[in-house]
FITISE-813448 format. One line per field, with one value per atom (N, C-alpha, C): residue number from 1; residue in one letter; chain; atom name; x, y, z. Coordinates in pm, 1 decimal, always signed. Layout:
// FITISE-813448
nr = (NUM | ...)
rest = (A | ...)
kette = (A | ...)
atom = (CA | ...)
u = (X | ...)
v = (Y | ...)
w = (Z | ...)
END
This chain:
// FITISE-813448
nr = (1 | 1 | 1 | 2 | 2 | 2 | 3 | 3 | 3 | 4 | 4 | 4 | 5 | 5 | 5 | 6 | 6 | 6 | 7 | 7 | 7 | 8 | 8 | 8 | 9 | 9 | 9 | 10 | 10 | 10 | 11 | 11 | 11 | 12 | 12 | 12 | 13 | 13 | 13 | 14 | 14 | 14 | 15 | 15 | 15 | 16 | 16 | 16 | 17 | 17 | 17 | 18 | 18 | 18 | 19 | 19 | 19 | 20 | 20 | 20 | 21 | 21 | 21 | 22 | 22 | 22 | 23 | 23 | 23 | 24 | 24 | 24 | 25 | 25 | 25 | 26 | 26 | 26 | 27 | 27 | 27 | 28 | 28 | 28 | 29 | 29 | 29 | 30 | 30 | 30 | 31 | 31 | 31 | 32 | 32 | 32 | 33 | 33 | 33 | 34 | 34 | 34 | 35 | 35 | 35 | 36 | 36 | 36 | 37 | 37 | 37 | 38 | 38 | 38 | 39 | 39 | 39 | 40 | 40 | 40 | 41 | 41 | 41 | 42 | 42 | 42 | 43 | 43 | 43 | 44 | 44 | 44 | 45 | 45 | 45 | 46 | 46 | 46 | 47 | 47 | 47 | 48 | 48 | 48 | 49 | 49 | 49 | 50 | 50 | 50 | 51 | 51 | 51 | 52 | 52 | 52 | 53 | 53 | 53 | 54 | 54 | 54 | 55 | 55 | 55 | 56 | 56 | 56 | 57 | 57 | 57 | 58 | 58 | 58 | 59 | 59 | 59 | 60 | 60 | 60 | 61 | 61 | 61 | 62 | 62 | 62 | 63 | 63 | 63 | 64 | 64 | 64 | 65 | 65 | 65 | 66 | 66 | 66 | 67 | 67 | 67 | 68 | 68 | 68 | 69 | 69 | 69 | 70 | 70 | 70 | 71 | 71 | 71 | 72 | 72 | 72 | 73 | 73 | 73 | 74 | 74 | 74 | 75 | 75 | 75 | 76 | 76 | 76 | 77 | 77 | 77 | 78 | 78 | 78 | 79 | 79 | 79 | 80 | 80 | 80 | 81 | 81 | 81)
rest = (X | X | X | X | X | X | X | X | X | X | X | X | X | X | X | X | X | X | X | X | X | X | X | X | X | X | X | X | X | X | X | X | X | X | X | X | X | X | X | X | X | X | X | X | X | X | X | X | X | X | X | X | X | X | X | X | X | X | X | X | X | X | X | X | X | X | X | X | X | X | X | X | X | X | X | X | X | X | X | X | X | X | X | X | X | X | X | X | X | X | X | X | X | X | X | X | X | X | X | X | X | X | X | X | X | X | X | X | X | X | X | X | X | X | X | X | X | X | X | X | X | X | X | X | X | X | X | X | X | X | X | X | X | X | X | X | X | X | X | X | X | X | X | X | X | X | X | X | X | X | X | X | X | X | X | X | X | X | X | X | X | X | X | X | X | X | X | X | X | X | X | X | X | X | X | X | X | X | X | X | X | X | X | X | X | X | X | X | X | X | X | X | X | X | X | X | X | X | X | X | X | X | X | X | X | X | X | X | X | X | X | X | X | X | X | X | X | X | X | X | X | X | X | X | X | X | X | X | X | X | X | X | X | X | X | X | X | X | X | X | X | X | X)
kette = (A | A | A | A | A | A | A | A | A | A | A | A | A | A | A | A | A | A | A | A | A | A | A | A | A | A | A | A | A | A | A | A | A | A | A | A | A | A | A | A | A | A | A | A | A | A | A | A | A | A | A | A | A | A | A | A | A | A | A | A | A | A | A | A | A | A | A | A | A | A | A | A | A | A | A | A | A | A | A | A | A | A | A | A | A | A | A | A | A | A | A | A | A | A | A | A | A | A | A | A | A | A | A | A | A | A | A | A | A | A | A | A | A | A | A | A | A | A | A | A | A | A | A | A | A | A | A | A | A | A | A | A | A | A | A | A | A | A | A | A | A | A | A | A | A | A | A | A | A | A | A | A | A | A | A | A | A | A | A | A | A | A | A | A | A | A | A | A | A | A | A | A | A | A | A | A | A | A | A | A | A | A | A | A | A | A | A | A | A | A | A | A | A | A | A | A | A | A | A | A | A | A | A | A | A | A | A | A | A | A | A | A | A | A | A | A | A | A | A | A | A | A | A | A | A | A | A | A | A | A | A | A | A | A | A | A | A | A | A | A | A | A | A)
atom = (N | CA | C | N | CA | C | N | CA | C | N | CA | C | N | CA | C | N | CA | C | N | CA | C | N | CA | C | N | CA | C | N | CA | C | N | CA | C | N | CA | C | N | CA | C | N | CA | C | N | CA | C | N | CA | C | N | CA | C | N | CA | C | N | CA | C | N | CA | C | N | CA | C | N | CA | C | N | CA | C | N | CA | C | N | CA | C | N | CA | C | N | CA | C | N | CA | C | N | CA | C | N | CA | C | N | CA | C | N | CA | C | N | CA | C | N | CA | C | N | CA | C | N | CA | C | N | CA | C | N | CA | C | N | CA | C | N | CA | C | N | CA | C | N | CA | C | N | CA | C | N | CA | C | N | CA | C | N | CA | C | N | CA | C | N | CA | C | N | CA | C | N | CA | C | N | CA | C | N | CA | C | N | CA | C | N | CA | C | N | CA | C | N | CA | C | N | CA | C | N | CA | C | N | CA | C | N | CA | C | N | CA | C | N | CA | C | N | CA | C | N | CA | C | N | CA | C | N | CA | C | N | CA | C | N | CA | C | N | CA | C | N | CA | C | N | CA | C | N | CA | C | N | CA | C | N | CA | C | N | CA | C | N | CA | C | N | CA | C | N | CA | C | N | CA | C | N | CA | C | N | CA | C)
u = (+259.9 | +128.7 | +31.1 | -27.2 | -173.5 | -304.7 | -421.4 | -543.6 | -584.3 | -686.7 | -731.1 | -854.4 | -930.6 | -1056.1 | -1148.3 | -1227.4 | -1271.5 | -1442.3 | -1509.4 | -1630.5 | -1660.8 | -1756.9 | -1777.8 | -1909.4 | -1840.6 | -1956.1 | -2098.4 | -2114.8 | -2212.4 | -2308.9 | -2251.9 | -2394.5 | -2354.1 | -2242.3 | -2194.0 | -2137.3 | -2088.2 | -2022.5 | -1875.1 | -1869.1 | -1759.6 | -1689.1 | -1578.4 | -1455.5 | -1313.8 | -1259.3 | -1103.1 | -1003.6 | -887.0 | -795.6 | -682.4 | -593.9 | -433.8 | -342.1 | -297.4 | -204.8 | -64.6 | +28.5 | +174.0 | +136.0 | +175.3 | +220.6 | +216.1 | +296.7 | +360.9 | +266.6 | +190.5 | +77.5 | -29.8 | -74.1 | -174.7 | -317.7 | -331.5 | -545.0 | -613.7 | -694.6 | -789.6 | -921.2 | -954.0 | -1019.2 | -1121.0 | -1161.7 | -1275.3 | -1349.1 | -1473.4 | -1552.2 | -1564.4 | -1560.9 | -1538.7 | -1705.2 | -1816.8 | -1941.0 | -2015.9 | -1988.5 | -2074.3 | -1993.3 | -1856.0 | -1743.0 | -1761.0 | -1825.3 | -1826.0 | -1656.9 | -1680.3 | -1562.4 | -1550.0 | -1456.5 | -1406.4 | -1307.9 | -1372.9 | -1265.6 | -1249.6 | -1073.3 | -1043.8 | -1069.3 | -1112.1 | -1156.9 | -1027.6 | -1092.2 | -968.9 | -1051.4 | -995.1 | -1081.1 | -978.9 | -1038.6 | -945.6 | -902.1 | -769.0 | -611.4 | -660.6 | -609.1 | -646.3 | -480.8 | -419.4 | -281.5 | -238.4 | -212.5 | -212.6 | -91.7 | -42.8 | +118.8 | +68.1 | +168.4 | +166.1 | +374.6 | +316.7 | +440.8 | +537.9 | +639.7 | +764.5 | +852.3 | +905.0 | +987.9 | +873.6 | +727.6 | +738.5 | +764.7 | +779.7 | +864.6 | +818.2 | +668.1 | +588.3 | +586.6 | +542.8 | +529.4 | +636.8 | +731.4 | +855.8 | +969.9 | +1022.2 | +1197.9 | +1159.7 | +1041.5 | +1028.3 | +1027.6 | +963.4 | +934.7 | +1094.0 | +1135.3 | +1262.2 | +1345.4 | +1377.2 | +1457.8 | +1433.0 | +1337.1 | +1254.8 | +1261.6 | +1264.0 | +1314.4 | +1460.8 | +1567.3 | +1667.7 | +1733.8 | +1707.8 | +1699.8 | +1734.2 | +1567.4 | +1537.9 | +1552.1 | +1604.9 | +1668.9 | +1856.9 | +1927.8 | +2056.5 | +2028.6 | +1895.2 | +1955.8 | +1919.9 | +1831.7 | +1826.8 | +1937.1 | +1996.8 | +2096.5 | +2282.5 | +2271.9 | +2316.2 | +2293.3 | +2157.3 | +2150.3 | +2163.4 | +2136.0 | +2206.8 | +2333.9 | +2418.5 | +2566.3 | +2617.0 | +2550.6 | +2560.6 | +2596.3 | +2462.5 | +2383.0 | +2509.2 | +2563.5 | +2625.3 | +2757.9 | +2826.9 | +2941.1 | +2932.7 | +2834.2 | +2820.1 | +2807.9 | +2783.2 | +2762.4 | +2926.8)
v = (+1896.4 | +1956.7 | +1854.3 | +1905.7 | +1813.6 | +1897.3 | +1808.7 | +1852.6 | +1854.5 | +1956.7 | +2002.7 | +2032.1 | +1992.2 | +1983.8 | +2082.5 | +2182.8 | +2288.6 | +2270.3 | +2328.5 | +2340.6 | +2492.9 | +2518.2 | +2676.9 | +2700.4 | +2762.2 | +2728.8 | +2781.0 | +2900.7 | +2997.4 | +2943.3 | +2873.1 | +2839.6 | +2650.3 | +2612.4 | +2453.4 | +2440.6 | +2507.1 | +2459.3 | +2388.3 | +2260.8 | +2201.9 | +2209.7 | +2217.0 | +2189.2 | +2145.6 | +2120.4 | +2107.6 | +2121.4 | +2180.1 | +2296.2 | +2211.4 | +2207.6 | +2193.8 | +2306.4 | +2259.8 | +2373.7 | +2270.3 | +2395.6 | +2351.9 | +2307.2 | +2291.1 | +2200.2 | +2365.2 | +2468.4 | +2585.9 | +2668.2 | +2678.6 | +2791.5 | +2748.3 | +2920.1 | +2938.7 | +2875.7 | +2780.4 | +2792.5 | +2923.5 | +2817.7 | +2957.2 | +3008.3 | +3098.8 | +3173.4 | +3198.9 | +3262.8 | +3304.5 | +3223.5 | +3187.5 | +3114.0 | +3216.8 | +3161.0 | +3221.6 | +3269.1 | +3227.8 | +3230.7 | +3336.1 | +3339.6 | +3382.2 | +3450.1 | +3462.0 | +3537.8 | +3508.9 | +3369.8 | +3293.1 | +3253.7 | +3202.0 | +3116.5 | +2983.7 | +2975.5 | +2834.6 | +2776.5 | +2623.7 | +2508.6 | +2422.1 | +2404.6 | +2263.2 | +2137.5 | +2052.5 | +1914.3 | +1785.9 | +1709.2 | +1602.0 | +1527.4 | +1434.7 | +1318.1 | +1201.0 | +1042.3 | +994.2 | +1017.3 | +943.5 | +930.3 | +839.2 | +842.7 | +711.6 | +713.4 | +570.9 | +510.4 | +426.5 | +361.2 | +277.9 | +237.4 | +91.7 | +97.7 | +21.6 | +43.2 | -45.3 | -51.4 | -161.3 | -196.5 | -304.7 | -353.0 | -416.2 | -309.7 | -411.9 | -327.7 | -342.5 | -292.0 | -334.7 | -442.1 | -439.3 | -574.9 | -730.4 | -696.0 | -791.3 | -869.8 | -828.2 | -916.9 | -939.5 | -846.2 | -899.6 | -947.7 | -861.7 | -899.0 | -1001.6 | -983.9 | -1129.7 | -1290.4 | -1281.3 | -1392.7 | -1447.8 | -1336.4 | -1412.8 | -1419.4 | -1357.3 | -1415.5 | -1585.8 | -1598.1 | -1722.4 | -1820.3 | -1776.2 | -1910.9 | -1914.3 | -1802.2 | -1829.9 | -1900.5 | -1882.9 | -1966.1 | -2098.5 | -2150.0 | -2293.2 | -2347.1 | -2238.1 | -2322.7 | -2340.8 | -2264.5 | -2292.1 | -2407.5 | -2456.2 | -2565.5 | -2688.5 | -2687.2 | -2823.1 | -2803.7 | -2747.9 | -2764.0 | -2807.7 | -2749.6 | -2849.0 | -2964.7 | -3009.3 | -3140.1 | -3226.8 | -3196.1 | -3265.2 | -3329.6 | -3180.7 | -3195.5 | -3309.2 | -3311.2 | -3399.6 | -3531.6 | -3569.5 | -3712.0 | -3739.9 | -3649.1 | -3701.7 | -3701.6 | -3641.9 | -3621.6 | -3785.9 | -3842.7 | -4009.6 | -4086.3 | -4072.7 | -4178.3 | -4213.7)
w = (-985.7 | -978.8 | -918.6 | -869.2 | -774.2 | -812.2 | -784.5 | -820.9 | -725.7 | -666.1 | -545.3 | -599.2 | -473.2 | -462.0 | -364.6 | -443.6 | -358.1 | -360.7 | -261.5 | -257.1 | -118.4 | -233.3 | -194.2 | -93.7 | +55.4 | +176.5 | +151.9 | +41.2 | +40.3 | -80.6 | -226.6 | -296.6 | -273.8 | -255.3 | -252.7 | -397.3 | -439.9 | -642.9 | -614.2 | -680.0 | -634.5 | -787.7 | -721.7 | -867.8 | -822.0 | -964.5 | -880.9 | -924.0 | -923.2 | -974.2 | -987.1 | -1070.2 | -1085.7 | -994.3 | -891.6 | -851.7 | -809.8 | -800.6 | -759.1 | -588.9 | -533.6 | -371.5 | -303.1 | -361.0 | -288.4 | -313.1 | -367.2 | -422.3 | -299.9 | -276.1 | -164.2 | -234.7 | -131.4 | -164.1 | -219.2 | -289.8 | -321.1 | -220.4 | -213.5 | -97.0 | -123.6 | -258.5 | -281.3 | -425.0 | -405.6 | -544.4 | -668.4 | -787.8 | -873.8 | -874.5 | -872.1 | -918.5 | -766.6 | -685.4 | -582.6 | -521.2 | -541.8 | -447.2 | -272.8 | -243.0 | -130.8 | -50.2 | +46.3 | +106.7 | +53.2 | +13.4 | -9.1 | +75.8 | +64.3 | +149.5 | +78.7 | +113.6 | +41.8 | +85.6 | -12.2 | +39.0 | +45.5 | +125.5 | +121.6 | +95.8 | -18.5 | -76.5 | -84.4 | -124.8 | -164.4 | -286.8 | -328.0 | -400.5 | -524.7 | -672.4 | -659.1 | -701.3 | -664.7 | -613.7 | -756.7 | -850.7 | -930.5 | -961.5 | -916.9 | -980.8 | -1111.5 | -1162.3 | -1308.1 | -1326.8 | -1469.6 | -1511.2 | -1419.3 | -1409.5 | -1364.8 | -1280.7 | -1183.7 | -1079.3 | -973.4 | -914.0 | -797.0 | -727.1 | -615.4 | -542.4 | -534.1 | -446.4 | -416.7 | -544.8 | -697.0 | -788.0 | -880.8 | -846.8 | -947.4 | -910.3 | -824.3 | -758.3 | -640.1 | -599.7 | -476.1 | -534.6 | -647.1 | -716.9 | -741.6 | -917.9 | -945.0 | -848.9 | -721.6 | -599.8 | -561.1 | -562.5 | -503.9 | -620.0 | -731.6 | -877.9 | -907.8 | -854.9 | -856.2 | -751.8 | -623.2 | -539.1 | -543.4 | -540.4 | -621.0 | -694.7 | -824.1 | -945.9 | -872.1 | -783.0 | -766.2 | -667.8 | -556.7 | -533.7 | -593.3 | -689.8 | -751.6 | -845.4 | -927.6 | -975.6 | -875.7 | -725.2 | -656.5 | -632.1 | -626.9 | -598.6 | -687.9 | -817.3 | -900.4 | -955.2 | -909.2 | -934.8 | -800.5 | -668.2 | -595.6 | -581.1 | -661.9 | -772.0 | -836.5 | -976.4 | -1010.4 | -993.1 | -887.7 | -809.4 | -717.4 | -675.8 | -621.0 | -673.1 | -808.7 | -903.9 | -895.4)
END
């Protein structure tokens, strides 16, 4: 379900509806029996939680990394001793 955003050409009454993706626009204002158009507004976007990339799987890639090669270089060290 998405929320859609209407405003009515004949008095201007804005509101905004829950509909499915597949369901037709609505056509007529409930208050003035005007034309209505749907508006495009912005989204708002919000990730939350663990799992996106940039701050989670890029990082521990980048400390596992670095932790396998200083732990080579160590074993190195003491492989010359």
């Amino acid at each position: 379900m998405a929320i859609y955003e209407y405003e009515c050409l004949n008095c201007r009454y804005r509101f905004e509806v829950w509909q499915k993706i597949t369901e037709e626009p609505l056509k007529f204002c409930d208050k003035c029996g005007g034309e209505l158009v749907r508006l495009i507004g912005n989204t708002g976007f919000i990730l939350k939680g663990s799992g996106w990339y940039v701050t989670d799987y890029a990082r521990k890639e980048k400390k596992e990394t670095s932790q396998k090669e200083e732990g080579s270089s160590t074993s190195e060290k003491s492989s010359q001793s």
